[in-house]
C-alpha positions in Angstrom: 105.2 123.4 155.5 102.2 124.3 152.8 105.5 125.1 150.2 107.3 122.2 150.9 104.5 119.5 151.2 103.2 121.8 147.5 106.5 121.7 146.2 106.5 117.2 146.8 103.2 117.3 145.2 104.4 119.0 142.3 107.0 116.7 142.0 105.4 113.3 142.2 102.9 114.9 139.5 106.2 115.4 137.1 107.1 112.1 138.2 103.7 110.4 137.0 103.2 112.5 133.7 107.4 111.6 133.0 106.4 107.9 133.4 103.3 108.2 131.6 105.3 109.6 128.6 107.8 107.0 129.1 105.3 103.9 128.5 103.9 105.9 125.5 107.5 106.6 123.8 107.4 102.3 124.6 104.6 101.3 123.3 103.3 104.1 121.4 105.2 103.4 118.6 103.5 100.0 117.5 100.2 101.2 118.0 100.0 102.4 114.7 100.1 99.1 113.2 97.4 97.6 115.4 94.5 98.7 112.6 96.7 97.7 109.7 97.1 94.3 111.3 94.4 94.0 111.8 93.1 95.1 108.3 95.1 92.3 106.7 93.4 90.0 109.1 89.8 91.0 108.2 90.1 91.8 104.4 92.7 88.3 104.4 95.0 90.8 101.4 98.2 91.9 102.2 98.6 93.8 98.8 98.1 97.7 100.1 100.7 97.2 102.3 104.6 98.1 102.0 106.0 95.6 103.7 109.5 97.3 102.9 108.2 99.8 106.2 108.9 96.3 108.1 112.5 96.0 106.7 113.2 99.8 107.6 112.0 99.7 111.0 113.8 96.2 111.8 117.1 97.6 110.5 116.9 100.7 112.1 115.9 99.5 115.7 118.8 97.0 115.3 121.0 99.8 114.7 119.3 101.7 117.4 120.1 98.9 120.3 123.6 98.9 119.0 123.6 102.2 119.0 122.3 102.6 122.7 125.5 100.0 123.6 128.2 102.4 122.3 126.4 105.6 124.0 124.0 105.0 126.4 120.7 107.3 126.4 117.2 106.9 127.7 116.6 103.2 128.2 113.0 104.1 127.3 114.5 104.4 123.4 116.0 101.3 123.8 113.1 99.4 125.3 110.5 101.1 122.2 113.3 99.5 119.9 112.6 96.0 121.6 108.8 96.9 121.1 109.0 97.8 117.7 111.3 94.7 116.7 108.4 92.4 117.9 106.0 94.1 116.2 107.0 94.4 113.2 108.0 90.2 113.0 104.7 89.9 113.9 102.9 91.5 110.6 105.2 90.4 109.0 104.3 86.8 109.7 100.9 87.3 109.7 101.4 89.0 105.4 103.5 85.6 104.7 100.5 83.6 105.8 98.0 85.6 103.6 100.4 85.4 100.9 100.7 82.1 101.1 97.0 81.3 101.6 96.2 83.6 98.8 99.4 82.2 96.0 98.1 80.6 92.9 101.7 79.9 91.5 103.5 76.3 93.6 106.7 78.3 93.5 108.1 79.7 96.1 110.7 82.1 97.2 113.4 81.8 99.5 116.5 83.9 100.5 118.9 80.6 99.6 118.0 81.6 95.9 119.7 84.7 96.3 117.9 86.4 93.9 117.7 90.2 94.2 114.9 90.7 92.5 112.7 89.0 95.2 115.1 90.9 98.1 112.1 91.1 100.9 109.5 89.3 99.1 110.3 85.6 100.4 107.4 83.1 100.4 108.5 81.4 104.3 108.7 84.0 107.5 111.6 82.0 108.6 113.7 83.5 106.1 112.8 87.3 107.5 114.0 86.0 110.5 117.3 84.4 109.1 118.4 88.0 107.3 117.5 89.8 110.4 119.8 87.4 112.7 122.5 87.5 110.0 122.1 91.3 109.7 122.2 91.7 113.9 125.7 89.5 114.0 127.4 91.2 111.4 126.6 94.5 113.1 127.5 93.2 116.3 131.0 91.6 115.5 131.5 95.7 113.6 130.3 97.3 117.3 132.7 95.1 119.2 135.8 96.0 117.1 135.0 99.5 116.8 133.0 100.2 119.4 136.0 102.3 121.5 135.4 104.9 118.1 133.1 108.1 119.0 133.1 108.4 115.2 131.7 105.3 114.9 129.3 105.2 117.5 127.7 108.5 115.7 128.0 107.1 112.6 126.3 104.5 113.6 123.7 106.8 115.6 123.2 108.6 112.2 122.5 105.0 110.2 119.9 103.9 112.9 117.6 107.9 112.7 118.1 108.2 109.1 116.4 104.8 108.3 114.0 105.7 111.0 113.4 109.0 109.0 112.6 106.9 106.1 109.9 104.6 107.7 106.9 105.8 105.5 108.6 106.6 102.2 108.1 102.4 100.6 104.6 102.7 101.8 104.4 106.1 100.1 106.2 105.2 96.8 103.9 101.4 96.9 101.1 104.2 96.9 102.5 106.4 94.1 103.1 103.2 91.8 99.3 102.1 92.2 97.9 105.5 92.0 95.7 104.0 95.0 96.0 104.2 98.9 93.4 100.8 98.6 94.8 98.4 101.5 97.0 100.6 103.7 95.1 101.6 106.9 94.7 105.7 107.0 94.4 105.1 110.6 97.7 103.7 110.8 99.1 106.7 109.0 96.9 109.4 111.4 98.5 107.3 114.1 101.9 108.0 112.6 101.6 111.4 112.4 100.5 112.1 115.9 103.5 109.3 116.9 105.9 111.2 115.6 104.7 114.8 116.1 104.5 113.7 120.1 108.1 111.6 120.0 109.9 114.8 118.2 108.1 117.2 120.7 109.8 114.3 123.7 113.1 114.4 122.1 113.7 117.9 122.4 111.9 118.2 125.7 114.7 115.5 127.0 117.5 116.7 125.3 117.8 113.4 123.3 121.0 113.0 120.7 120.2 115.8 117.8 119.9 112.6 115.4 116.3 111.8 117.0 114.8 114.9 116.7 116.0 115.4 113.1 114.2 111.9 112.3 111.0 112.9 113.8 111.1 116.1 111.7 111.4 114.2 108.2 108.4 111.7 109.2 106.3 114.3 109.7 106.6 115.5 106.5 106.9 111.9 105.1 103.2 111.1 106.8 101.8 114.4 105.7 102.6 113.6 102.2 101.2 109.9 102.2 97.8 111.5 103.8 97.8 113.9 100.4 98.3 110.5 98.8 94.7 109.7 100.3 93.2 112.9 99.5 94.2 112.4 95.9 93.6 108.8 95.3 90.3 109.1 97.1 89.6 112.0 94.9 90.4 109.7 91.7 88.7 106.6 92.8 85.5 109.0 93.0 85.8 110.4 89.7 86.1 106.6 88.3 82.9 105.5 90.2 81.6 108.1 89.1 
C-alpha cells in the first residue's frame, strides 16, 4: 500500500511541476517585454527599441498556429503563440503613440503609400494590424490547398522556428548601427536568455519537432551576443563621460 499510495504521490507531483511548466512555456515568453514596455512608457522614447523584433515574432507565431493546424503538437506551443501575438500588438501600439506624440514632421506614413523604404515604420497602428490580417489570409488560403503535403507542413514548420531563431538579431543589428544599447531594456534581454535557455531545455525534454530545439539553440547565441553589445557599449559610453 506505502508503494502504491508513494508511487500516486509521485505522480500528481510530475503532474503539478508538468503544468507548472506548461503555464511558463504560455506566458513565459512575453514576460520579457514587460520592462521594455514598460521603459517606453516611463522614458515616453521608443527610439532603443527594434521594433522589427515585433514583425519577426508576429510572422513567426502566425506561421507557428498554421503550423500546429497541419501537424498537431503540444497545444501549450500553440497557446504561447496566441500569447505572444497579443503582446507584441500591444508594444507595438503603445511605440506608435510615442511616435506620434514625439513627431515634429505633419507627415505621416501609411502602408497605402507602399513605399518600401518605410516597410514597418508606419505612423497609424491600424496599419500593423492590416499587414498582419493580410499576411494571416494569404497564409491560410496556401495551408488549405496544400495542407494534405507533409513537405509543406515541414516547410512550413521550418519558416515559423527559423524566424523564431531570428527574434533578437534587428534589435542586435539597431544596436550595432548606434554603437549604443541606450533604450533597449537589458532586462528584457536577461529575460530572453533564461526564456530561451528553459524553452530549448522543455523542447528536448518533450520530444518537440527538431525545428524547436534548433531555434532555441540560435537565440541563445543571438542574446549572448546582444548582452556583449551592453558590455561594449557600456564600456564606450564610460570612456566618453569620462
Amino acid at each position: 500500500m506505502d508503494a502504491v499510495a508513494q508511487e500516486e504521490a509521485m505522480d500528481d507531483s510530475w503532474s503539478l511541476l508538468s503544468w507548472v511548466a506548461s503555464c511558463l512555456m504560455v506566458f513565459g515568453g512575453a514576460l520579457p517585454y514587460v520592462p521594455q514596455y514598460q521603459d517606453i512608457q516611463r522614458s515616453r522614447h521608443s527610439d532603443g527599441f527594434s521594433t522589427r523584433v515585433c514583425l519577426v515574432l508576429l510572422v513567426a507565431n502566425i506561421l507557428r498556429i498554421f503550423f500546429w493546424i497541419g501537424k498537431q503538437f503540444e497545444l501549450t506551443l500553440l497557446l504561447q503563440s496566441v500569447v505572444m501575438i497579443i503582446t507584441m500588438f500591444a508594444i507595438l501600439h503603445l511605440c506608435c503613440e510615442v511616435q506620434n506624440t514625439n513627431r515634429v514632421s505633419t507627415r505621416q506614413h501609411r502602408l497605402s503609400d507602399l513605399d518600401f523604404r518605410y516597410f514597418w515604420k508606419w505612423s497609424a497602428f491600424e496599419d500593423y494590424l492590416l499587414f498582419c490580417f493580410g499576411f494571416t489570409a494569404l497564409c491560410a488560403v496556401i495551408t488549405l490547398l496544400l495542407l494534405d503535403s507533409v513537405v509543406f507542413v515541414e516547410t512550413l514548420g521550418s519558416a515559423a522556428v527559423m524566424f523564431e531563431a531570428m527574434l533578437g538579431l534587428p534589435q542586435l543589428l539597431q544596436n550595432f548601427h548606434n554603437r549604443s544599447t541606450k533604450g533597449m531594456s537589458v532586462k528584457m534581454v536577461l529575460l530572453w536568455t533564461a526564456g530561451d535557455a528553459f524553452k530549448t531545455s522543455y523542447f528536448v525534454m518533450n520530444e518537440s519537432p527538431s525545428q524547436f530545439w534548433v531555434c532555441g539553440s540560435v537565440q541563445i547565441i543571438i542574446d549572448v551576443a546582444i548582452l556583449l553589445q551592453v558590455l561594449l557599449y557600456g564600456q564606450d559610453t564610460r570612456v566618453k563621460l569620462g
